[in-house]
C-alpha positions, 0 to 999 in steps of 0.5 A: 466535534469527533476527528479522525486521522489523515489515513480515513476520510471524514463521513462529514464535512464537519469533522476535522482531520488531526495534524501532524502537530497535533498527532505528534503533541498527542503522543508525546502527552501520553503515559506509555505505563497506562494498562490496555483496557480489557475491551481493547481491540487491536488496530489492523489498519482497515475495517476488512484485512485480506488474508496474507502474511505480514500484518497490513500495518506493516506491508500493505496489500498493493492496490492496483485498478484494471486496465483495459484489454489495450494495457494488458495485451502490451504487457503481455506482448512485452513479456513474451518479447523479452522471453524470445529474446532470453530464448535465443540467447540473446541479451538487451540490457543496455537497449541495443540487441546483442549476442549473450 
């Protein structure tokens, strides 16, 4: 039976998922002086890495969903609210509109 890591589903119901004791007993039975195989591949995490600039292993590109129009009209509008406010001078850090 062929098992895959937590981070990617099993493509079927009959292959396992390896557990955090299972993964840490791996690790600490392996012999860090082994030689890479000439074929070795390096790990990036996902099959298709969108470009940036750290490695996706280190800071992965944010996953976001769309919202509806309803969601983004309230951001903007809360936006544009803030920078009136900034515009006339004014401050409303501790909730209550007042003079900068």
């Amino acid at each position: 039976m062929e098992r895959h890591s937590a981070s990617r589903p099993p493509s079927d119901s009959s292959v396992g998922y390896f557990s955090d004791d299972e993964l840490t007993a791996l690790a600490l039975a392996a012999d860090p002086n082994v030689a890479l195989d000439a074929n070795a591949v390096a790990w990036s995490g996902i099959a298709v890495e969108p470009p940036g600039l750290l490695p996706n292993w280190y800071m992965p590109v944010p996953s976001y969903h769309l919202r509806g129009r309803g969601t983004r009209a309230i951001v903007i509008t809360l936006i544009a609210g803030f920078l009136v406010i900034d515009a006339f001078g004014l401050c409303i850090t501790s909730g209550f509109l007042s003079l900068a």
